[in-house]
N, C-alpha and C positions, 0 to 999 in steps of 0.2 A: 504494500500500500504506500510505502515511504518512495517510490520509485514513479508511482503515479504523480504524484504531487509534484517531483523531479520534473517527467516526464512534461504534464502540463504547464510549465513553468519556463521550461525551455522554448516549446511550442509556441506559448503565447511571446517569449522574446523576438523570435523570428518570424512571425509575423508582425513586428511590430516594427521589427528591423526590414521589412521586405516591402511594410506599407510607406515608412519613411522613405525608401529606395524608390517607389512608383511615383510618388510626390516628387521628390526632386527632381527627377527625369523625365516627368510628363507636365508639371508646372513650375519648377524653375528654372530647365535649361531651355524653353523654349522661349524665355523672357523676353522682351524687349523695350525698350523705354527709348522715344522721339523725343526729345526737348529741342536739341539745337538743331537737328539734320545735319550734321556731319561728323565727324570723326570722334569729337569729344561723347557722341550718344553713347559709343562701342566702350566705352571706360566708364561710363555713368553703368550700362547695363552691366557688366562686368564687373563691377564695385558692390551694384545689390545681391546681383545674385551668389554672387559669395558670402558676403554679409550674414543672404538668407539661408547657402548652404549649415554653413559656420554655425549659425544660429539652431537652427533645427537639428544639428548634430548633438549640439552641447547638452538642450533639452531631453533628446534619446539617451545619452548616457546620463543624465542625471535622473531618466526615470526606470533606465534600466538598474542603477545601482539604486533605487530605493526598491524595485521590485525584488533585488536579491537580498536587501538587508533586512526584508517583511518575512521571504519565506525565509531564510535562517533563523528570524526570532521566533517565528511559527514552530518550526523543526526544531528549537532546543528548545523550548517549551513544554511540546508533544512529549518529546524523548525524558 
């Protein structure tokens, strides 16, 4: 039973990790942002959508690591 819980837990990481991976691939690399019409646009775009990568990363590892310190305190508790 101690392996389900594992099991599930894992599961739910990657797909959390695979949902974060469709998002940034289907709406932030396809970004675009027009302000000036010329060269400086390609550096304005290029500056958020990092930004937004960067950002959205940070928040998946800060909720993947509270999901594993939940089930650890879950699991020594049980135990």
């Amino acid at each position: 039973m101690k392996l389900l819980g594992l099991f599930g837990m894992i599961f739910l990481m990657w797909v959390m990790i695979n949902t974060v991976s469709l998002f940034l691939i289907v709406v932030v690399a396809p970004l675009h942002i027009s302000i000036f019409h010329n060269i400086t646009d390609r550096f304005i775009t290029s500056a958020v959508q990092a930004v937004l990568a960067i950002g959205i990363v940070i928040i998946l590892i800060i909720v993947l690591s509270k999901m594993k310190s939940l089930y650890l305190k879950r699991i020594i508790n049980i135990t």
